[in-house]
C-alpha positions as CSV (number, residue, x, y, z in Angstrom):
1,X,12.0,-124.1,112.3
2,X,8.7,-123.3,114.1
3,X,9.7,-124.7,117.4
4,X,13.3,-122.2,117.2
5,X,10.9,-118.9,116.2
6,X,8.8,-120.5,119.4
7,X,11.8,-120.8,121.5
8,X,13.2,-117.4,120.6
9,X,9.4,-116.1,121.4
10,X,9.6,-117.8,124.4
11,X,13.0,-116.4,125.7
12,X,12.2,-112.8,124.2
13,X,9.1,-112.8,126.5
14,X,10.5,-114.3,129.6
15,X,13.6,-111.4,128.7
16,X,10.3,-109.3,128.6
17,X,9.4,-110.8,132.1
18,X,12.1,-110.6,133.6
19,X,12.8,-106.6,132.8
20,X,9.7,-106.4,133.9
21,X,10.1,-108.0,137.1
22,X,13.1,-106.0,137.6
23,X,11.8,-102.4,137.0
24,X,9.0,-103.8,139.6
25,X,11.6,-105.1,142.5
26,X,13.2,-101.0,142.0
27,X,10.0,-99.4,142.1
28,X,9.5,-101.7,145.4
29,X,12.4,-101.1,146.5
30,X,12.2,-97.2,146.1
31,X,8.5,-97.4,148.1
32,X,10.7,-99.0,151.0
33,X,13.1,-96.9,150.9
34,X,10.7,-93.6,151.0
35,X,8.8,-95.1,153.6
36,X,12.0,-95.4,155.7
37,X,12.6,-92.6,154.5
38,X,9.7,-90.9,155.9
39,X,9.5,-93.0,159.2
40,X,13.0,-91.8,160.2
41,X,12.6,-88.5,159.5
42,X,9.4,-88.8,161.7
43,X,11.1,-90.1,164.5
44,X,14.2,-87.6,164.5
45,X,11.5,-85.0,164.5
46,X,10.3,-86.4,167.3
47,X,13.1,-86.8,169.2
48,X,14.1,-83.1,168.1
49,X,11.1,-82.2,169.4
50,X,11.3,-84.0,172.8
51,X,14.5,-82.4,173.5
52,X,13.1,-79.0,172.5
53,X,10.8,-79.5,175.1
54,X,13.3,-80.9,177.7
55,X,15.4,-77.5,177.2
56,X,12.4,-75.5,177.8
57,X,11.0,-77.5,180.4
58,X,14.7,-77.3,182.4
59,X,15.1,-73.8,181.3
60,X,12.0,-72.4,183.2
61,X,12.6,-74.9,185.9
62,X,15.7,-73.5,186.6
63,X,14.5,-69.6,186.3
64,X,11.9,-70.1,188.7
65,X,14.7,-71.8,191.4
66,X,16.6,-68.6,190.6
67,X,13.6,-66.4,191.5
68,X,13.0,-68.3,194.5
69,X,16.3,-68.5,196.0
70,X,16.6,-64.5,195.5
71,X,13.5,-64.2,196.9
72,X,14.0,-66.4,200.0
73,X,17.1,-64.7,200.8
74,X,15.3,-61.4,200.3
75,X,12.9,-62.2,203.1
76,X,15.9,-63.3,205.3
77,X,17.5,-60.0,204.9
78,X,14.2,-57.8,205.8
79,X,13.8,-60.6,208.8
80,X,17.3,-59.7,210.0
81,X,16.0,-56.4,210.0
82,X,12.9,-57.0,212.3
83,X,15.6,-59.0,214.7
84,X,18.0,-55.4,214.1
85,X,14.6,-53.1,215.4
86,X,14.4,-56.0,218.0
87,X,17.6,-56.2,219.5
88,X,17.7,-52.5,219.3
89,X,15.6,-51.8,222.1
90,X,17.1,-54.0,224.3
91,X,20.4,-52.0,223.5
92,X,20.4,-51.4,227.5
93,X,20.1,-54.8,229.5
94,X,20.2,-58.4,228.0
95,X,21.0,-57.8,224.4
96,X,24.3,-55.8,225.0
97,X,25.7,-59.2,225.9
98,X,24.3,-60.8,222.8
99,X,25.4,-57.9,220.4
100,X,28.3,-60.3,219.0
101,X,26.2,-62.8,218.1
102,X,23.4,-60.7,216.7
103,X,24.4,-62.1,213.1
104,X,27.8,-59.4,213.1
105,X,25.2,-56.6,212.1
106,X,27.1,-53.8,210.9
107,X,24.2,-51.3,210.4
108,X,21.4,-50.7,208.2
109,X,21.9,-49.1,204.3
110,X,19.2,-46.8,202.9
111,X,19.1,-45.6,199.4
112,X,15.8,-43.7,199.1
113,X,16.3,-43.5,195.1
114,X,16.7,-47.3,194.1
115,X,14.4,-47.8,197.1
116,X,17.4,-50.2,198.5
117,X,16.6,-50.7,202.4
118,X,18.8,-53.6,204.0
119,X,21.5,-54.7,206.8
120,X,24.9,-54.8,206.3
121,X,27.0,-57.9,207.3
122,X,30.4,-56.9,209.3
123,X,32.0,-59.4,207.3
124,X,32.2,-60.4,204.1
125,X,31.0,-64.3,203.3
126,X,29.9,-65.7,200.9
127,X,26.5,-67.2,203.1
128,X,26.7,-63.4,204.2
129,X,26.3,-62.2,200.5
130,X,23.7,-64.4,199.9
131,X,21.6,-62.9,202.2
132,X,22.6,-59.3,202.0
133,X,25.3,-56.6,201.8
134,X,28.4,-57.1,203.3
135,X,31.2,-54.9,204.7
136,X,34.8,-55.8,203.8
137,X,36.9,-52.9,204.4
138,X,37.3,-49.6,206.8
139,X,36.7,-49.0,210.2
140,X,34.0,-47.7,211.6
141,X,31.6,-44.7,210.7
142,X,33.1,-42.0,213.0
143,X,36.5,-42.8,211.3
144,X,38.3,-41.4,208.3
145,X,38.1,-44.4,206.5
146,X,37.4,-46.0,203.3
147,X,33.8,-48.0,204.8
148,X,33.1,-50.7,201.9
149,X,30.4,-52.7,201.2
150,X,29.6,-55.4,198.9
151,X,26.6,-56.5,197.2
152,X,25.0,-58.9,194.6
153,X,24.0,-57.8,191.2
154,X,20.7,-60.2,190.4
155,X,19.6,-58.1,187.6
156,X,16.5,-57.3,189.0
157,X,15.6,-54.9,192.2
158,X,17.3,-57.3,194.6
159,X,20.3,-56.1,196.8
160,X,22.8,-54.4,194.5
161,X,21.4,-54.5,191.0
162,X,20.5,-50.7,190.7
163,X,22.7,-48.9,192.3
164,X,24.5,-48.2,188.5
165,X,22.1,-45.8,188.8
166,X,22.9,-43.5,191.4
167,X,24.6,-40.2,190.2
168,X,26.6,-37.6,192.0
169,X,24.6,-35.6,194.8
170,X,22.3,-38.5,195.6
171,X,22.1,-39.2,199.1
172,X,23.1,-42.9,201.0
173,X,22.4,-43.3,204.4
174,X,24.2,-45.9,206.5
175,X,22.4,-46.8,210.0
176,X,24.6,-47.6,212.6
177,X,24.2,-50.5,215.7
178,X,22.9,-47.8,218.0
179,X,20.6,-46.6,215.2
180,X,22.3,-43.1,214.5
181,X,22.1,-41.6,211.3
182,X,25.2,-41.2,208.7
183,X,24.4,-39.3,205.4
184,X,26.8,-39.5,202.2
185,X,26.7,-37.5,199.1
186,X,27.6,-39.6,195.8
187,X,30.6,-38.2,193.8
188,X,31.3,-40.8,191.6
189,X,29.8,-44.2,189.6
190,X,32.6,-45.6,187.9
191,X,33.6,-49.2,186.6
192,X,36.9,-51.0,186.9
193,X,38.1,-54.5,186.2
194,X,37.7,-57.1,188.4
195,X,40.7,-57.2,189.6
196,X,41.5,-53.5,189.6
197,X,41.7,-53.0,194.0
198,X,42.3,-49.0,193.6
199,X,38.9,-48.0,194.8
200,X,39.1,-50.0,197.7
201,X,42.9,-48.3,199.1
202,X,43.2,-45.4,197.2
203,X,40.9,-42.4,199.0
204,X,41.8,-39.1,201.0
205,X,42.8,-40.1,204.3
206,X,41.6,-36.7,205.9
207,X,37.8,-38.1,205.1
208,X,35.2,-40.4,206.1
209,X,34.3,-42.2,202.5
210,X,31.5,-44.8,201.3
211,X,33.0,-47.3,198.4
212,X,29.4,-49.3,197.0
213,X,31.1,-52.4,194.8
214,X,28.6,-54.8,192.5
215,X,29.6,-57.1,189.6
216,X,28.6,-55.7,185.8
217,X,27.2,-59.1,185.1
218,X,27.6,-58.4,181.3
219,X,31.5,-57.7,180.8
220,X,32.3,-59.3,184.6
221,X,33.5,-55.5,185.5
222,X,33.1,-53.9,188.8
223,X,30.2,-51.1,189.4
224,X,31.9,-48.6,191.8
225,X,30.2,-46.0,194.1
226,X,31.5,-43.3,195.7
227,X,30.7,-40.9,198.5
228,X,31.3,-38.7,201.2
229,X,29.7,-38.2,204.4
230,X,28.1,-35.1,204.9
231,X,28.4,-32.9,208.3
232,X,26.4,-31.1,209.3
C-alpha cells in the first residue's frame, strides 16, 4: 500500500514537473519570440529609415542638377548676347558674311517689368529652347504678321516663367539684327489647351502682332500673350 501512495506521489509530482516545465518552455518561448520581435522591428526601422534618407539624399541631388542646368543655360543665353553686341559692330565688313551662322539670332526680347532681357532663336529647337526663347512663327518685324516666340516656364525668374504677369498696356520690346527698336503694347494674357493652335493663326492681318506662348506647368495649359506694335 505505501509503495502505490509513493508511486502515485511520485507521478503526481513528476505531473507537477512536467507542467511546470511546460509553462517554463512558453514563457521561453514568448521571450524568443519578443526578442525577434523587437530585433525585426529594429531592423525594418532601419531599413525604413535608410531609404528615407536615400529619397532625400536623391531628391536634393536632383534639385540642385535642375538649378544648375537652368543656370548654365542662363549664362549661355546672356553669352549669346555679348557675341549679338559683338557681331553687331562688325554689321559692315566681315560679320555680314557670318550673319547665318551667328547661332540664327533673331533679335533681342526686353520686358522691363519681369526684367526678362534675352535673344531670340529664328528657329524653334528643342537645344534652342534650352538655351533661350525661340521664334516659330511670322515673318519678320516690318511685316503684318503674327511674330511668335516660345519660351520655357522653370518656375522661377528664368526665361518665360513670369510673363503670366504681364497685363494689358505693358510694353515688350523686340530688338532686331541691326539693333532697331520695335515696341508692343500688351492686349491680352490668356490660357488655352495645349493643343488649342488659334493664337498662333487667328490675328488681324492688317497688323503687326506679338504672340508670347509658355507652358502652365500646373494644368499643362498654354500661357498666351498678346500684343501690338506701337507706331509712332
Amino acid at each position: 500500500m505505501n509503495q502505490i501512495l509513493s508511486t502515485n506521489l511520485n507521478d503526481k509530482n513528476n505531473k507537477k514537473l512536467n507542467t511546470e516545465e511546460l509553462y517554463n518552455d512558453i514563457d521561453s518561448i514568448k521571450k524568443i519570440n519578443n526578442k525577434y520581435k523587437k530585433s525585426t522591428n529594429k531592423q525594418f526601422f532601419k531599413l525604413q529609415f535608410t531609404i528615407s534618407i536615400i529619397i532625400i539624399i536623391t531628391a536634393i541631388s536632383f534639385s540642385i542638377y535642375q538649378i544648375y542646368s537652368i543656370n548654365s543655360k542662363e549664362k549661355i543665353s546672356q553669352n549669346l548676347i555679348g557675341n549679338y553686341n559683338i557681331y553687331k559692330l562688325y554689321a559692315d565688313t566681315q560679320a555680314k558674311e557670318e550673319e547665318n551662322t551667328e547661332n540664327n539670332l533673331f533679335g533681342i526680347i526686353e520686358i522691363p517689368k519681369i526684367n526678362l532681357y534675352y535673344p531670340v532663336f529664328s528657329s524653334l529647337t528643342e537645344e534652342n529652347l534650352k538655351v533661350s526663347p525661340c521664334k516659330f512663327y511670322g515673318t519678320n518685324l516690318q511685316d503684318n504678321t503674327n511674330i511668335c516666340i516660345a519660351g520655357h516656364n522653370y518656375n522661377n525668374d528664368k526665361f518665360f516663367s513670369k510673363i503670366n504677369q504681364l497685363q494689358p498696356n505693358d510694353e515688350i520690346y523686340i530688338y532686331d539684327t541691326s539693333g532697331i527698336k520695335y515696341t508692343y503694347q500688351v492686349q491680352e494674357n490668356y490660357e488655352v489647351k495645349e493643343d488649342d493652335l488659334s493664337p498662333i493663326t487667328n490675328y488681324d492681318k492688317n497688323e503687326k502682332t506679338l504672340t508670347l506662348i509658355t507652358c502652365n506647368n500646373l494644368n499643362n495649359n498654354r500661357f498666351i500673350i498678346k500684343a501690338k506694335q506701337k507706331t509712332f
